[in-house]
N, CA, C and O atoms as a GROMACS GRO file, in nm:
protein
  504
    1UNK      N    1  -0.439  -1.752  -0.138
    1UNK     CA    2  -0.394  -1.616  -0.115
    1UNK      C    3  -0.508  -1.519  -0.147
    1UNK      O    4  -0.568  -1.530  -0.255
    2UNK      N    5  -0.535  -1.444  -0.076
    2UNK     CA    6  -0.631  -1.326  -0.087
    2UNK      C    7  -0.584  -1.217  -0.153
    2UNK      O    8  -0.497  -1.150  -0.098
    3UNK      N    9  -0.638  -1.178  -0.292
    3UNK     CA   10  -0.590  -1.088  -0.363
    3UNK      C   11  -0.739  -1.000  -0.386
    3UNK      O   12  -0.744  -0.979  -0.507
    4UNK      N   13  -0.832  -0.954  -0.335
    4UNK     CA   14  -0.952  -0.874  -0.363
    4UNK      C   15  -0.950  -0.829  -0.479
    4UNK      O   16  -0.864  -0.747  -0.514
    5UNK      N   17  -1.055  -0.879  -0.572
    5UNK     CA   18  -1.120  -0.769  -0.708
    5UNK      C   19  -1.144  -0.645  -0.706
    5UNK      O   20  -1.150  -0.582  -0.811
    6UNK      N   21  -1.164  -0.582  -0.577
    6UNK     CA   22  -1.214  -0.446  -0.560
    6UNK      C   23  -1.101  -0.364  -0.556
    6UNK      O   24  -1.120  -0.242  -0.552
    7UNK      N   25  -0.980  -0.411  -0.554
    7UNK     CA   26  -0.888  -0.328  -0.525
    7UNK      C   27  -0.806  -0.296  -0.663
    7UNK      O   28  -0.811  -0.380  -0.753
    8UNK      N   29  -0.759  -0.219  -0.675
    8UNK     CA   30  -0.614  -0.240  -0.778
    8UNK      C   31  -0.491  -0.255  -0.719
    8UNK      O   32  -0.474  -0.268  -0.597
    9UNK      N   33  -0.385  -0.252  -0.821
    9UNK     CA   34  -0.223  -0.370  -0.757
    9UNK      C   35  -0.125  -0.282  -0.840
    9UNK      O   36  -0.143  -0.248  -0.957
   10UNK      N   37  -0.020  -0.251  -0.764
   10UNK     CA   38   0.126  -0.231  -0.838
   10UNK      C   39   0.207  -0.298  -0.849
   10UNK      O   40   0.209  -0.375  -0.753
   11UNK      N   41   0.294  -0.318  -0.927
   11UNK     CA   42   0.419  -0.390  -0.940
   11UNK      C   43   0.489  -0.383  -0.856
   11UNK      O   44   0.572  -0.473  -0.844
   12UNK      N   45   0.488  -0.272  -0.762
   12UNK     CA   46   0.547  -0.283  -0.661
   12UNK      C   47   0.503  -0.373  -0.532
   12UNK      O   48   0.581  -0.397  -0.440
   13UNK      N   49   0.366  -0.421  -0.539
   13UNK     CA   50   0.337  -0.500  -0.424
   13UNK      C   51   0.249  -0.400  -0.342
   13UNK      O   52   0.231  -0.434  -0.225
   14UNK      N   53   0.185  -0.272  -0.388
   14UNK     CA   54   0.084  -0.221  -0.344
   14UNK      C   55  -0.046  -0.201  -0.364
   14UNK      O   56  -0.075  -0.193  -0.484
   15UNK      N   57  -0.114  -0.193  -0.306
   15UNK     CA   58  -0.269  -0.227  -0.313
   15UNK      C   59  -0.357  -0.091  -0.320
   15UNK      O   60  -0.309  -0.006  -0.246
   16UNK      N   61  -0.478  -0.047  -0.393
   16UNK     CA   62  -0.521   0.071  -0.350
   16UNK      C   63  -0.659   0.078  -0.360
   16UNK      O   64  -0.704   0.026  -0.462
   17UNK      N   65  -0.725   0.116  -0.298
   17UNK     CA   66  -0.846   0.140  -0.273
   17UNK      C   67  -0.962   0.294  -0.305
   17UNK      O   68  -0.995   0.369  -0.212
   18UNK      N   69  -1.009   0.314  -0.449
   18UNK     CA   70  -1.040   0.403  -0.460
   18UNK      C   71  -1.200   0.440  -0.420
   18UNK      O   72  -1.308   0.389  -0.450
   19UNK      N   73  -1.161   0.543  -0.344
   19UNK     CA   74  -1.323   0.638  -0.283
   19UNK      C   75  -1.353   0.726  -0.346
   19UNK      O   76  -1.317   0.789  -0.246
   20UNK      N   77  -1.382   0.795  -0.410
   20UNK     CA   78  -1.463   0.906  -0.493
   20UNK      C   79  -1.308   0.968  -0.491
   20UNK      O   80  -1.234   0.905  -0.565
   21UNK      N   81  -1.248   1.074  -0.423
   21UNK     CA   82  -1.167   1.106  -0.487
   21UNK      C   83  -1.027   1.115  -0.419
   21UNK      O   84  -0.916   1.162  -0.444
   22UNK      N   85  -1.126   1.009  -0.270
   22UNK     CA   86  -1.005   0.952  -0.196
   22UNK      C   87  -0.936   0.816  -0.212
   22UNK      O   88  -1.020   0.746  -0.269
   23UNK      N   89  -0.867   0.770  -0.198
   23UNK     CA   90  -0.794   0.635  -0.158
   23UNK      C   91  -0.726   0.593  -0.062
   23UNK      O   92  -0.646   0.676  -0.019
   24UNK      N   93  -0.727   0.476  -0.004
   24UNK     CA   94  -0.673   0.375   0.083
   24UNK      C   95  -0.534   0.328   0.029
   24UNK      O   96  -0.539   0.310  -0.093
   25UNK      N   97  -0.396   0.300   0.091
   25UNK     CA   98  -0.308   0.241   0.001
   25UNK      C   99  -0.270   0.138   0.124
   25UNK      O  100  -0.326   0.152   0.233
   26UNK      N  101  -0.171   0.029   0.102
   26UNK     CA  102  -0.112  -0.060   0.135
   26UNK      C  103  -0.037  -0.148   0.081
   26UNK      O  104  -0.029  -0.147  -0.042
   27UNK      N  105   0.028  -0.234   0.146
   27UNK     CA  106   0.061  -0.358   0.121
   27UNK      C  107   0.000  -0.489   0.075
   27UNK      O  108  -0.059  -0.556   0.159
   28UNK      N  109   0.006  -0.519  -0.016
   28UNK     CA  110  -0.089  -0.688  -0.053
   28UNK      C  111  -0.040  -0.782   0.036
   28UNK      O  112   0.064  -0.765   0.099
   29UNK      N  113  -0.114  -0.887   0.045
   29UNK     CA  114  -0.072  -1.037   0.135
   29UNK      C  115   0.005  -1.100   0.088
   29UNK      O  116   0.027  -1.208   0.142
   30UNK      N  117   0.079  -1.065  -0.030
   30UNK     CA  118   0.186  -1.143  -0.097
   30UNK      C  119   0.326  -1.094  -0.032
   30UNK      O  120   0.414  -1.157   0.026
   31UNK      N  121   0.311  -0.922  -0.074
   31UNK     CA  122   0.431  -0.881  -0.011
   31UNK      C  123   0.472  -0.915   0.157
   31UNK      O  124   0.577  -0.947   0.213
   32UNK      N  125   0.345  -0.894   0.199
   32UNK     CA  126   0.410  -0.901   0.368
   32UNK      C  127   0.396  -1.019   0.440
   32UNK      O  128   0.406  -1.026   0.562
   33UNK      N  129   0.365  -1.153   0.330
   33UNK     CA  130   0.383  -1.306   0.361
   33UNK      C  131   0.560  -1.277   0.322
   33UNK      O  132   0.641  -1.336   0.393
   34UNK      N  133   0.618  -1.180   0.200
   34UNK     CA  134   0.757  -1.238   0.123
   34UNK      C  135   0.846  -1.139   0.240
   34UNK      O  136   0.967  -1.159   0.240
   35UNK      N  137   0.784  -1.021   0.350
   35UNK     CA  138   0.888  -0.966   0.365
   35UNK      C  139   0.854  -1.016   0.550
   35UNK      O  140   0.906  -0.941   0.632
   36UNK      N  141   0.814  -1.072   0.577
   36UNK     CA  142   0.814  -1.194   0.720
   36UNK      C  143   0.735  -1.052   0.782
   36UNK      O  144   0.666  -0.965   0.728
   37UNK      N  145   0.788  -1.080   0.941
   37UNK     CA  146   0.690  -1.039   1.073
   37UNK      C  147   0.746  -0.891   1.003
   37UNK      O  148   0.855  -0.876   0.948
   38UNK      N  149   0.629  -0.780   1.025
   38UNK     CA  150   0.635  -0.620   0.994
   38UNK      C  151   0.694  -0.581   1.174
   38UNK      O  152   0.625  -0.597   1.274
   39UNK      N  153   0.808  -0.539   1.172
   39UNK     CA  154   0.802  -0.446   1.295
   39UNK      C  155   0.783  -0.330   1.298
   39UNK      O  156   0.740  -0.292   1.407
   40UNK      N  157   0.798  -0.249   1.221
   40UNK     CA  158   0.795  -0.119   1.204
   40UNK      C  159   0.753  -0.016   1.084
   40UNK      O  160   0.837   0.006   0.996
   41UNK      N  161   0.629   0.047   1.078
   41UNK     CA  162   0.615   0.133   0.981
   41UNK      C  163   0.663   0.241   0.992
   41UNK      O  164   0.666   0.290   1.104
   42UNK      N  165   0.726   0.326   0.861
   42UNK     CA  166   0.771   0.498   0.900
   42UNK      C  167   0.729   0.545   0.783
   42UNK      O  168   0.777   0.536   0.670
   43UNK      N  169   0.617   0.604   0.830
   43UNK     CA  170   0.574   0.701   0.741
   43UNK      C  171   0.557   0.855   0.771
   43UNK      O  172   0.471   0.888   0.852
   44UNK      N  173   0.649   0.969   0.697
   44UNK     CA  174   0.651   1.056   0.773
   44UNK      C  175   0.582   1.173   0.657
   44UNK      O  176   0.554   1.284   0.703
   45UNK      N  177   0.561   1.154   0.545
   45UNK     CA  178   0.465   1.221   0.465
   45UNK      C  179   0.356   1.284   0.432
   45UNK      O  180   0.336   1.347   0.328
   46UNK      N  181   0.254   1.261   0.558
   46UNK     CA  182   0.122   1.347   0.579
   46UNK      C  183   0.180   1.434   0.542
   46UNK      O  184   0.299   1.464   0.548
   47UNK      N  185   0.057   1.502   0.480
   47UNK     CA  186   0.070   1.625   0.436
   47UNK      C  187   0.122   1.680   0.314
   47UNK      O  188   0.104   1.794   0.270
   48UNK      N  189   0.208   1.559   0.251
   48UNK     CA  190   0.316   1.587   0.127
   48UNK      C  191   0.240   1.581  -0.004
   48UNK      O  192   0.120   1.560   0.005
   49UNK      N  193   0.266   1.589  -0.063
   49UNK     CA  194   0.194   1.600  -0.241
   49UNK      C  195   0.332   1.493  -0.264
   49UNK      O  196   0.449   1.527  -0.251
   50UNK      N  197   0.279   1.349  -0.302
   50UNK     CA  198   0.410   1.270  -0.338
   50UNK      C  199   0.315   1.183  -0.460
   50UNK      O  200   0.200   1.139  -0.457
   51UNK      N  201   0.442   1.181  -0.588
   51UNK     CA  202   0.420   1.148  -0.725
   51UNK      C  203   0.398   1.031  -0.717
   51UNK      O  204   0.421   0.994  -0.602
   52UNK      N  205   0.350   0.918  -0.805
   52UNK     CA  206   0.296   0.829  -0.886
   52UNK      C  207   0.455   0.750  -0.905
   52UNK      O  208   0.542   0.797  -0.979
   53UNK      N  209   0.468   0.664  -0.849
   53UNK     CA  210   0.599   0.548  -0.794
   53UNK      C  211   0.716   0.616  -0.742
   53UNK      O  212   0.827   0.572  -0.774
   54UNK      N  213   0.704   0.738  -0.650
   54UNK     CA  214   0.774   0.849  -0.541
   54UNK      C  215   0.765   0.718  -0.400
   54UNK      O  216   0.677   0.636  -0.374
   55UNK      N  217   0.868   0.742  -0.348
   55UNK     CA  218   0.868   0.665  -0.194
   55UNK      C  219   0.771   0.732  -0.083
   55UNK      O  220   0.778   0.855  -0.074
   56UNK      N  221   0.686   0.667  -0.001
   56UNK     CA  222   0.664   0.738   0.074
   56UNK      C  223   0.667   0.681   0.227
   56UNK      O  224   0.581   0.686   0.315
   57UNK      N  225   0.740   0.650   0.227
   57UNK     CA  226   0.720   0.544   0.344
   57UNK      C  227   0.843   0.410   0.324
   57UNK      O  228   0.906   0.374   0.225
   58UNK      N  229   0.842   0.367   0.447
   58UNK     CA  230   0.920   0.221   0.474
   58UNK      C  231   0.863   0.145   0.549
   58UNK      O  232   0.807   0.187   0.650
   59UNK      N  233   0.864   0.015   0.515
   59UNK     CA  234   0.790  -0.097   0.633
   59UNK      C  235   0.965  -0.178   0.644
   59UNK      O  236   1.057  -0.179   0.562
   60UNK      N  237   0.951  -0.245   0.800
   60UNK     CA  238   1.066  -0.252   0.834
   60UNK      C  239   0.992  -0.422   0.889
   60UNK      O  240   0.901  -0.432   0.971
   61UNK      N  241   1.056  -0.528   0.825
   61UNK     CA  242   1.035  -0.622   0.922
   61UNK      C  243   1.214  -0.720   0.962
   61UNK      O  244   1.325  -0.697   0.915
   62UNK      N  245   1.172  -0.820   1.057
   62UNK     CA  246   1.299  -0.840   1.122
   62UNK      C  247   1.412  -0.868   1.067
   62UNK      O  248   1.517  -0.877   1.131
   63UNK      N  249   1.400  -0.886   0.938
   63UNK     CA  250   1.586  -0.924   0.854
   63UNK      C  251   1.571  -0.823   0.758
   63UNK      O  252   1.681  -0.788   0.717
   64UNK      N  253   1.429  -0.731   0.680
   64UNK     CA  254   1.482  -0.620   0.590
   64UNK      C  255   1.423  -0.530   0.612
   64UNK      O  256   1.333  -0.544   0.695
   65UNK      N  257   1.444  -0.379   0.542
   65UNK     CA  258   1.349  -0.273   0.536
   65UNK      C  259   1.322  -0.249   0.388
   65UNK      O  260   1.412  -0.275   0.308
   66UNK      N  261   1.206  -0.201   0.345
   66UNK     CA  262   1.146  -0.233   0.179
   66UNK      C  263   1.118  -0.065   0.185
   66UNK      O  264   1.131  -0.004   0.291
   67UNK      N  265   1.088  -0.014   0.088
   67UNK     CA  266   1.056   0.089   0.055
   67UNK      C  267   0.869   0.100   0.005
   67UNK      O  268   0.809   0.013  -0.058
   68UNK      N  269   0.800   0.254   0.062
   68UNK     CA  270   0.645   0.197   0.012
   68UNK      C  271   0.701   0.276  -0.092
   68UNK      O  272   0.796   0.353  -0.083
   69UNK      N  273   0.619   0.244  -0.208
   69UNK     CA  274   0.589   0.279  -0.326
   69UNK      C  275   0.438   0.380  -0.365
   69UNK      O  276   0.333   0.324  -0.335
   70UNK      N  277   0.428   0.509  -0.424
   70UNK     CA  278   0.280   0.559  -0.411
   70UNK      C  279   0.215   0.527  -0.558
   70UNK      O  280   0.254   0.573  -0.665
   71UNK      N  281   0.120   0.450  -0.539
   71UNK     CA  282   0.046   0.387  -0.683
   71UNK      C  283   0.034   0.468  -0.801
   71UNK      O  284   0.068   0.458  -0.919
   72UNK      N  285  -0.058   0.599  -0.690
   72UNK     CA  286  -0.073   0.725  -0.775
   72UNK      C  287  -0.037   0.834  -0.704
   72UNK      O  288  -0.001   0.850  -0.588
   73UNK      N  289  -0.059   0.931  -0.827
   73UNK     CA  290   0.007   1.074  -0.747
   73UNK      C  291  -0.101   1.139  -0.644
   73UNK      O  292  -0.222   1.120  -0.662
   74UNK      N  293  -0.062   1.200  -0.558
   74UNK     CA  294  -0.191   1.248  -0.441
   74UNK      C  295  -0.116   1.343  -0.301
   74UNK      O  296   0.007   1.353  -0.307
   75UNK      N  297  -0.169   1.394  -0.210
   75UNK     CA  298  -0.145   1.425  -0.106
   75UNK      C  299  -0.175   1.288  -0.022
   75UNK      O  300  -0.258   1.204  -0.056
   76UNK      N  301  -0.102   1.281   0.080
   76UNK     CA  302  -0.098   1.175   0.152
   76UNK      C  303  -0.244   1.265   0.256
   76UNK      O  304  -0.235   1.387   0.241
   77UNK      N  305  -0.299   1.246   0.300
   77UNK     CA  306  -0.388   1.270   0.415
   77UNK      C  307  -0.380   1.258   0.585
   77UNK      O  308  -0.396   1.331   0.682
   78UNK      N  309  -0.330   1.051   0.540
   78UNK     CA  310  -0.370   1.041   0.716
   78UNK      C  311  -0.279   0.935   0.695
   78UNK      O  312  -0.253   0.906   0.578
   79UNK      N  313  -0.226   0.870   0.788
   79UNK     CA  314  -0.114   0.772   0.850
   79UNK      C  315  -0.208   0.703   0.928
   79UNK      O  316  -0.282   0.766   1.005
   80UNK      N  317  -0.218   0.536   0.915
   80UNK     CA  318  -0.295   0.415   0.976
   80UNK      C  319  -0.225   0.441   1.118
   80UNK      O  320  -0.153   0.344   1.139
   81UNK      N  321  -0.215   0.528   1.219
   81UNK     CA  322  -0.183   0.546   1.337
   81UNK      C  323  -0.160   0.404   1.432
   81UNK      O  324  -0.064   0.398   1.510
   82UNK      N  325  -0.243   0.310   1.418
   82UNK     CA  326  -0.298   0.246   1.495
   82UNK      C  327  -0.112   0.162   1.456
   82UNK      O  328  -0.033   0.130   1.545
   83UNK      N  329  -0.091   0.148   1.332
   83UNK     CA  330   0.017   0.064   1.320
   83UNK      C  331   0.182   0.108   1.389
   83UNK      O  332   0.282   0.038   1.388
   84UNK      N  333   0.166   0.248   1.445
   84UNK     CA  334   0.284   0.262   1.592
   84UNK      C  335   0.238   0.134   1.643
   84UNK      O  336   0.294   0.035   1.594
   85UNK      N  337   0.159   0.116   1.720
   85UNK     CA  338   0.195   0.029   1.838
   85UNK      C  339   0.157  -0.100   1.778
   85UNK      O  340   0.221  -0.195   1.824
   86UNK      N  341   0.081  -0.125   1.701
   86UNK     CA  342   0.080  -0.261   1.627
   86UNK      C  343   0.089  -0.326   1.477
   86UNK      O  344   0.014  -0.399   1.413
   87UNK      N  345   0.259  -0.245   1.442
   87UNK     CA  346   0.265  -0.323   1.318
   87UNK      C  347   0.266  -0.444   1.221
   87UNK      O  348   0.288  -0.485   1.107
   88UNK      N  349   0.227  -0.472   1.353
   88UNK     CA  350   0.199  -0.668   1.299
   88UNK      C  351   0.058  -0.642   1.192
   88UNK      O  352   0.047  -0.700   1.084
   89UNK      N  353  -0.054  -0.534   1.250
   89UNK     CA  354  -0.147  -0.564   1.141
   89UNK      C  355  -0.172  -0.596   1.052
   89UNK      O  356  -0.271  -0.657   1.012
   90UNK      N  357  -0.017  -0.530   0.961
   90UNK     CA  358   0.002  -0.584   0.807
   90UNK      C  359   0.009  -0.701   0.785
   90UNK      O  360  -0.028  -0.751   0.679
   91UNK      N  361   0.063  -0.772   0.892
   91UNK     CA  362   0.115  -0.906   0.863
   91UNK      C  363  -0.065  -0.987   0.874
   91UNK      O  364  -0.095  -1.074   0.793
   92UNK      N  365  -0.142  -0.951   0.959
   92UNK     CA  366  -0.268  -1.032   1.003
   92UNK      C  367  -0.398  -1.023   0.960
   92UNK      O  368  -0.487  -1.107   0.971
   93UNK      N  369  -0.401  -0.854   0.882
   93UNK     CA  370  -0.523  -0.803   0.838
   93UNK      C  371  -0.405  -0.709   0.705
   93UNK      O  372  -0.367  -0.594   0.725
   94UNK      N  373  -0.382  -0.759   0.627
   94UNK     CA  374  -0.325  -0.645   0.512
   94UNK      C  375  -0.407  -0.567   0.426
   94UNK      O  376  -0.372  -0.463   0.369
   95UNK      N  377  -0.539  -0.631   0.418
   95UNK     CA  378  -0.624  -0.596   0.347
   95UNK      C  379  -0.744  -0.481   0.460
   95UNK      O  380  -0.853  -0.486   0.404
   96UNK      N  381  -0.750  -0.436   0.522
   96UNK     CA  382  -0.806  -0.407   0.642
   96UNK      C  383  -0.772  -0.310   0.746
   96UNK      O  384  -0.768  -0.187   0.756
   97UNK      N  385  -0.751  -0.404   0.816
   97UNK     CA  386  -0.637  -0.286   0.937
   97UNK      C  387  -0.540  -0.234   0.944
   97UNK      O  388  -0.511  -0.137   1.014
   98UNK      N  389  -0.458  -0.307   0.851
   98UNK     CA  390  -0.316  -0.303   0.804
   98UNK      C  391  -0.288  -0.188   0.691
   98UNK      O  392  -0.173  -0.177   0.647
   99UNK      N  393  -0.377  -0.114   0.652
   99UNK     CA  394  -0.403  -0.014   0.581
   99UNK      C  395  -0.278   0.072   0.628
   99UNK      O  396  -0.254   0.078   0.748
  100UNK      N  397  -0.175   0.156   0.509
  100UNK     CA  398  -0.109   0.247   0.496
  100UNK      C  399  -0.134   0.399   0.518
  100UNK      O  400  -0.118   0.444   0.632
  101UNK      N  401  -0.171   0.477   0.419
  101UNK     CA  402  -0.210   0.575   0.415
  101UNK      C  403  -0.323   0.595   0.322
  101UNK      O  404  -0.342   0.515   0.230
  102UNK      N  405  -0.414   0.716   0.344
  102UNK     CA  406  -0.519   0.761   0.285
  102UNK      C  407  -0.440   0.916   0.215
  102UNK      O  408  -0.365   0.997   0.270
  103UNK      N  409  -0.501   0.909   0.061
  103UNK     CA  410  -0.433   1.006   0.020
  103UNK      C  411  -0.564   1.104  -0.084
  103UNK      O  412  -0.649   1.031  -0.136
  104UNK      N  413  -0.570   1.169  -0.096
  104UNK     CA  414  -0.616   1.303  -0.172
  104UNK      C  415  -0.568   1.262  -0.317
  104UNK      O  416  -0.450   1.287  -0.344
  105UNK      N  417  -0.658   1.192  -0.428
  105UNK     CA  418  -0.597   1.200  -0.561
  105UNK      C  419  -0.567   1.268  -0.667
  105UNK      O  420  -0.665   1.306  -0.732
  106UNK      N  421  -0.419   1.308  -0.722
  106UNK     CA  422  -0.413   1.415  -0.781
  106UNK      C  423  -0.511   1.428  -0.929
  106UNK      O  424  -0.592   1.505  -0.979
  107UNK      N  425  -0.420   1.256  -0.967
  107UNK     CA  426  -0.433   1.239  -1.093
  107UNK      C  427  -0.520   1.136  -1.124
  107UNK      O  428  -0.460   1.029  -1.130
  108UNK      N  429  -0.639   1.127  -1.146
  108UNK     CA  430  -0.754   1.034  -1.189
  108UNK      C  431  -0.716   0.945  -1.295
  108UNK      O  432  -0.743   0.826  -1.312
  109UNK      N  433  -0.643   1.031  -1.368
  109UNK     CA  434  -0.602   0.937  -1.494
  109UNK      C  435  -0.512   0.820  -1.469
  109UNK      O  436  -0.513   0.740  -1.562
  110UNK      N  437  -0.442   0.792  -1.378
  110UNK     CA  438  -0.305   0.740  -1.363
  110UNK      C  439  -0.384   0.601  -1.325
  110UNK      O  440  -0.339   0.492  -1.360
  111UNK      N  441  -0.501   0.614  -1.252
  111UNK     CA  442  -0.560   0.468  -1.231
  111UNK      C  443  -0.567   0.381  -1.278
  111UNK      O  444  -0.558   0.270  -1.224
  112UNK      N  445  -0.594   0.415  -1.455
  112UNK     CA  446  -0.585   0.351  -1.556
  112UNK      C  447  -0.495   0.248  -1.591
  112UNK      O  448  -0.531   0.156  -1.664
  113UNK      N  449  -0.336   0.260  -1.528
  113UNK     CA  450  -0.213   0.209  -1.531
  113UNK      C  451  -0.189   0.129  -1.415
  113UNK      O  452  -0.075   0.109  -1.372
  114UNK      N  453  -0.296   0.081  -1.360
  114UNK     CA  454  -0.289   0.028  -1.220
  114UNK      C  455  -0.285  -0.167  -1.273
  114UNK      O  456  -0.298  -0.212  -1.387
  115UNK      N  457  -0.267  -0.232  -1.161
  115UNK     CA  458  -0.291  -0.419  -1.238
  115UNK      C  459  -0.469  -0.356  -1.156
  115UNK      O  460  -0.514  -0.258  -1.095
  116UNK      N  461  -0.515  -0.491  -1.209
  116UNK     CA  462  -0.598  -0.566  -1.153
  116UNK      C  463  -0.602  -0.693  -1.088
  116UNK      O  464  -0.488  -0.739  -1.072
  117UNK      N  465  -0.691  -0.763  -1.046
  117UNK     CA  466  -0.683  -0.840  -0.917
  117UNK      C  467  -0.616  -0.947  -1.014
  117UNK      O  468  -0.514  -1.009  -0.985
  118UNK      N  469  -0.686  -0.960  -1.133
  118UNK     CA  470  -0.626  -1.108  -1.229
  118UNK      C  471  -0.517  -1.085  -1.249
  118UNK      O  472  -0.441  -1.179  -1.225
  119UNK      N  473  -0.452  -0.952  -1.304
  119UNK     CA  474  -0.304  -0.895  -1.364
  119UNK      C  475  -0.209  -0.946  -1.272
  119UNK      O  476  -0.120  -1.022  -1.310
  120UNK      N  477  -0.222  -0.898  -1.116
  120UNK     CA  478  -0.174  -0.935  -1.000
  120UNK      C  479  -0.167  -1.031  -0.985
  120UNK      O  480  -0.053  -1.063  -0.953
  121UNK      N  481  -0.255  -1.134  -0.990
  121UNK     CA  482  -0.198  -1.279  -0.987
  121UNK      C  483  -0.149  -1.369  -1.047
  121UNK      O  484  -0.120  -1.486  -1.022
  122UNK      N  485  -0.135  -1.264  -1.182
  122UNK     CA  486  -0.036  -1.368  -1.303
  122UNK      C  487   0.105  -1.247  -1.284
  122UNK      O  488   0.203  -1.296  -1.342
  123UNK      N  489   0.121  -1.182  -1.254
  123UNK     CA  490   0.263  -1.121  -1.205
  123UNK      C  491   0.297  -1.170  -1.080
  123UNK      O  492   0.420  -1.165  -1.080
  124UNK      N  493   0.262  -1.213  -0.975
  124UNK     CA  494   0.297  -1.279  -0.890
  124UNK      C  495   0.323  -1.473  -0.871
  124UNK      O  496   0.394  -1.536  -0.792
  125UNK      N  497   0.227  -1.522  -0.983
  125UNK     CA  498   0.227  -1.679  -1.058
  125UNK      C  499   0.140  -1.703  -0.974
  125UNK      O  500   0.164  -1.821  -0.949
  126UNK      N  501   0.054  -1.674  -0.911
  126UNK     CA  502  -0.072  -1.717  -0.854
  126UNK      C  503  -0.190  -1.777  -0.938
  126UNK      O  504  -0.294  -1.811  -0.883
   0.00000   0.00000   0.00000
């Protein structure tokens, strides 16, 4: 299972990617191996200022719909567009293409409270 060092991990099964004072968020390869084929992302939050484990989003695959979870607090920025017409990405590239949203970080500090790649794989029994 591919769990990247570079990233940090939530308990919720999200992944985040910090840029100077942007970030990348998503889904890990654990969650979207446990929640089968992704049909559908809805993310309708651009633009929102959404808190530190606030919903922002739903991934929908063929028997459930899960709720996203936001790692940290931030403005959401931009929506992985590309995943309208091909939400399978998550399922094929989670780490990559399959990318969620890019968000504006409020709170620098909150990172601190994030797993790491090892944390993540002993909360998951990897």
């Amino acid at each position: 299972m591919n769990i990247p060092e570079t990233l940090k991990y939530t308990k919720d099964h999200e992944w985040i990617k910090i840029e100077g004072n942007t970030a990348t968020v998503g889904i890990t390869e654990f969650a979207q191996g446990e929640l089968g084929d992704i049909v559908y992302v809805d993310i309708s939050s651009v633009g929102q200022e959404i808190n530190q484990h606030d919903v922002f989003g739903t991934v929908e695959a063929v028997k459930t719909v899960s709720d996203l979870f936001m790692p940290i607090s931030g403005k959401v920025l931009e929506f992985n567009k590309a995943l309208d017409a091909a939400p399978e990405k998550v399922n094929s590239d989670a780490y990559g293409d399959g990318w969620m949203v890019k968000i504006e970080i409020k709170n620098s500090a909150e990172i601190a409270g994030l797993l790491s790649a090892a944390q993540y794989k002993e909360l998951i029994g990897k």
